[in-house]
C-alpha positions as CSV (number, residue, x, y, z in Angstrom):
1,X,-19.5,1.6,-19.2
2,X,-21.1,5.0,-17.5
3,X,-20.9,7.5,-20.9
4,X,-22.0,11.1,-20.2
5,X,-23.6,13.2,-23.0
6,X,-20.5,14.7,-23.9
7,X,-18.5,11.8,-24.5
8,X,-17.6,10.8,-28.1
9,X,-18.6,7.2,-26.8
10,X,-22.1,8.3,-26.3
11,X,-22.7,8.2,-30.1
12,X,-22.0,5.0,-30.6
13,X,-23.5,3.0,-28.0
14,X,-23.6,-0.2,-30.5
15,X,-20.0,-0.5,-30.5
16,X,-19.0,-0.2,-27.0
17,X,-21.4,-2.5,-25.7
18,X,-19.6,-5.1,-28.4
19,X,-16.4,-4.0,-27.2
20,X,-16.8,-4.6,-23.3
21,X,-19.4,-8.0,-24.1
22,X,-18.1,-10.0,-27.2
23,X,-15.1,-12.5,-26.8
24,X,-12.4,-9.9,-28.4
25,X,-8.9,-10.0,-27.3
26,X,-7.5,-7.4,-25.2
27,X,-5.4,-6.0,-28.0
28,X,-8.2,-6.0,-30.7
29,X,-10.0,-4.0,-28.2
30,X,-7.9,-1.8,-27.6
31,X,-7.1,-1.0,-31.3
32,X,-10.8,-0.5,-31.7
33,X,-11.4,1.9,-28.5
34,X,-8.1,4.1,-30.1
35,X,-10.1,4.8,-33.2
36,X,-13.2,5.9,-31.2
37,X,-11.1,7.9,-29.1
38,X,-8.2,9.7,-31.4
39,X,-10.2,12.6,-32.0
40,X,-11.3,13.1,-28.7
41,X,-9.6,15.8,-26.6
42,X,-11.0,17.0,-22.9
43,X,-13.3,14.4,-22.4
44,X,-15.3,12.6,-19.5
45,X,-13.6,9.3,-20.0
46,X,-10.4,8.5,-21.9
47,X,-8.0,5.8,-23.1
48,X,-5.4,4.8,-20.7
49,X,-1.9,4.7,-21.8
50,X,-0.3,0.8,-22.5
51,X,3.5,0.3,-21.4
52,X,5.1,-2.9,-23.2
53,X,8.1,-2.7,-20.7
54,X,9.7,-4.9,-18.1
55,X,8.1,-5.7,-14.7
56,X,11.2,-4.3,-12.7
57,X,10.8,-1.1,-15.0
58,X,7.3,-1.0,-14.4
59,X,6.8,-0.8,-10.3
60,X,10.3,1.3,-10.4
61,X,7.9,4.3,-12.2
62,X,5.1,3.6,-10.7
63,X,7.1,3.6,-7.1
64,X,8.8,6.6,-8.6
65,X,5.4,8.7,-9.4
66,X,3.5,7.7,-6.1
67,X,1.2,5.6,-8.0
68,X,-0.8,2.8,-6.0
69,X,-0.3,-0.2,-8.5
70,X,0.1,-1.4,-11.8
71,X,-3.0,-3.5,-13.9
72,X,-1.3,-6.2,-16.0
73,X,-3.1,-7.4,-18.6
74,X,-2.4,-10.2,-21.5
75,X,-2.9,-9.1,-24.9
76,X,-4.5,-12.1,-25.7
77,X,-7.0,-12.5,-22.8
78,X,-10.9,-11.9,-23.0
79,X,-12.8,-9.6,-21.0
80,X,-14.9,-12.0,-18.4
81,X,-17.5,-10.7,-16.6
82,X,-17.8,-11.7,-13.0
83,X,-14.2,-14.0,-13.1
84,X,-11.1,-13.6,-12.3
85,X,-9.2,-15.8,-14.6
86,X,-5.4,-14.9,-14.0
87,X,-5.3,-12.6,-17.0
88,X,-5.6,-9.7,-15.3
89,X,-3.6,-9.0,-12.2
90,X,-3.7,-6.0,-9.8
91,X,0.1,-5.4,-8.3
92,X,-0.1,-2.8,-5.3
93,X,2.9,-1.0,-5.4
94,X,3.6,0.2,-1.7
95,X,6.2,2.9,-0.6
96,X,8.8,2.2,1.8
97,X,10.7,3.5,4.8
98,X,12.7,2.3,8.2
99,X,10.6,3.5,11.0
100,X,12.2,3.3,15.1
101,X,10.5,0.1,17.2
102,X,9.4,2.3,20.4
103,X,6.6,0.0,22.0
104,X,4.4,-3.0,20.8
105,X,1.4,-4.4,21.9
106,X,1.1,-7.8,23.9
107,X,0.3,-10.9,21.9
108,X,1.9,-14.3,21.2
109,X,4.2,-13.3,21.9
110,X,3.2,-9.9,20.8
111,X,0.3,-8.3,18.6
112,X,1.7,-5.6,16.8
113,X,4.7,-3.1,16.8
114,X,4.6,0.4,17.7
115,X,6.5,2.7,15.1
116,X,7.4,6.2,14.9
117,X,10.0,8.8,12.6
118,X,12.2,11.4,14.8
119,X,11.3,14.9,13.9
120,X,14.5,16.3,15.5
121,X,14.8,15.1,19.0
122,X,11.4,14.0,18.9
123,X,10.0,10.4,18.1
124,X,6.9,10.6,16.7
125,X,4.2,8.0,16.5
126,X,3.4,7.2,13.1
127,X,1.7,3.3,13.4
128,X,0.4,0.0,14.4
129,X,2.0,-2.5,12.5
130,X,0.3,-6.2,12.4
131,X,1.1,-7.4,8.6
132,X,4.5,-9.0,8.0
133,X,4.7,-12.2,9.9
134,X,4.7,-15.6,10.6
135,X,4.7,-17.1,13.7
136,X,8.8,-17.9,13.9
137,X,9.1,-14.5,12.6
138,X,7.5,-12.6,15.6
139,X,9.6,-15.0,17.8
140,X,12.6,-14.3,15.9
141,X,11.5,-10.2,16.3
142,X,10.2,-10.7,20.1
143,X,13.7,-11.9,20.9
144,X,15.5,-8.6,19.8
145,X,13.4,-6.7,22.5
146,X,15.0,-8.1,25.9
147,X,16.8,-5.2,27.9
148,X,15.4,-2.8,26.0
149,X,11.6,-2.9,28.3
150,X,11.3,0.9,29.8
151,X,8.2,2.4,31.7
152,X,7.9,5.2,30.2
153,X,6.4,6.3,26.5
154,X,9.3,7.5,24.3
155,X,6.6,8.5,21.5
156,X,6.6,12.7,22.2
157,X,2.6,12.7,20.5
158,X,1.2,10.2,22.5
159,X,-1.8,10.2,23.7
160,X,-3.0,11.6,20.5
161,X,-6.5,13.6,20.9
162,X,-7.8,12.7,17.9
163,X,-9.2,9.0,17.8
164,X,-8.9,7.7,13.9
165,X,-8.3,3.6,13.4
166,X,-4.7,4.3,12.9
167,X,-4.2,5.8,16.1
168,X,-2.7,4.5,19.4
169,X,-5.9,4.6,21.9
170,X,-5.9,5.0,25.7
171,X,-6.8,1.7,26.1
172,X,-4.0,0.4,24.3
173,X,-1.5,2.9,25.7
174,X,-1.5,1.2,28.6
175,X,-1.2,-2.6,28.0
176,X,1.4,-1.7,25.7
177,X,5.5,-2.3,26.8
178,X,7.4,0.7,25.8
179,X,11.1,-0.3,24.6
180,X,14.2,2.5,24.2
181,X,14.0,3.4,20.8
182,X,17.1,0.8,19.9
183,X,15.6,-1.2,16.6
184,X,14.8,0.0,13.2
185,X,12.3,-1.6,10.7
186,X,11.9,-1.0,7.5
187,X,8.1,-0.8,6.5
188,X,6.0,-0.6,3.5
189,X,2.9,1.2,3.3
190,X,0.3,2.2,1.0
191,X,0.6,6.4,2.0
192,X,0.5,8.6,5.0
193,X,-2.7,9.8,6.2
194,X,-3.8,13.5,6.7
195,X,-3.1,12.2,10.4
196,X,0.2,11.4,9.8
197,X,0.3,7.9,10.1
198,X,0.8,4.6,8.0
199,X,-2.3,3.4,5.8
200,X,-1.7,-0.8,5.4
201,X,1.7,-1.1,7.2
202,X,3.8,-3.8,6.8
203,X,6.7,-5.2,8.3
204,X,9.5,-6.1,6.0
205,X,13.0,-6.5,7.9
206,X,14.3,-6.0,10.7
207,X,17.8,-3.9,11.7
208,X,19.3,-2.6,14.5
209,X,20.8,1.2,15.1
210,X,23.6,-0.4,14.2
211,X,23.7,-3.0,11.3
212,X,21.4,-5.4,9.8
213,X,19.4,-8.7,10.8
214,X,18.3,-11.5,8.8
């Protein structure tokens, strides 16, 4: 624990080294940390807040607030330095939205969709989505794109100048196969970047314009 020398921690170094070392359980801990911490106010660290609620409840609020994920912890666990026991689990919560299929890069049978948003009349690239399937998924996906093969880029911001590891490169522009901006995915994704495009997309299902696939 980094304790700065304004922290009401710093003056009692003794018992915070016990609390994060010694086999106490998560809840005695946390009792003990509350007392060293009641009377602090603006301080360099401070005590997180512990929600005794549902699952469901839990990622719907943290969904809800635009938090990143949820730390679930049982009250009865030890703190185990260098292990990861199962005790405490990390759940990424990751946003959502259907995004158009305009493109996708060649693979077996392909590498990776091309997604965008319309902002009015305008499709707008927004990512390069690889995460989300299995092999008889992308056959089950490449199916959906016969008849819809065009030659020209439907994407209205492509090429993009700047060159980030989100965007669509030259290189890749043109080995990719364009398609009329027909199918609609829904995606989940950890944010947008300052670049307007999808941090960690994935690909969740798969619809039409006009109703839903399975």
């Amino acid at each position: 624990m980094c304790v700065g020398k304004t922290s009401p921690v710093a003056h009692q170094p003794a018992t915070s080294h016990t609390i994060l070392r010694s086999r106490i359980a998560f809840y005695a801990r946390r009792e003990t940390l509350s007392e060293i911490f009641k009377d602090a106010k603006a301080a360099p660290i401070s005590l997180s807040e512990s929600l005794d609620t549902s699952p469901t409840e839990l990622v719907r609020v943290a969904k809800e607030f635009g938090f990143e994920g949820i730390v679930a912890k049982r009250k009865d666990s030890f703190y185990e330095s260098g292990k990861r026991p199962g005790a405490w689990v990390k759940y990424k919560v990751n946003r959502g939205q259907e995004f158009v299929i305009g493109g996708y890069t060649p693979g077996n049978p392909f590498d990776a969709l091309i997604v965008g948003y319309y902002e009015g009349d305008r499709l707008l690239y927004a990512a390069k989505v690889r995460n989300g399937f299995v092999p008889q998924l992308r056959r089950d996906v490449a199916t959906k794109f016969k008849g819809l093969e065009i030659d020209a880029c439907p994407f209205a911001n492509l090429l993009e100048r700047k060159r980030t590891q989100w965007a669509l490169t030259k290189e890749e522009m043109e080995n990719c196969v364009w398609l009329k901006p027909k199918l609609v995915a829904q995606i989940e994704f950890t944010e947008w970047t300052p670049d307007n495009h999808l941090r960690h997309s994935k690909f969740v299902g798969f619809r039409s314009a006009k109703g839903r696939f399975t």
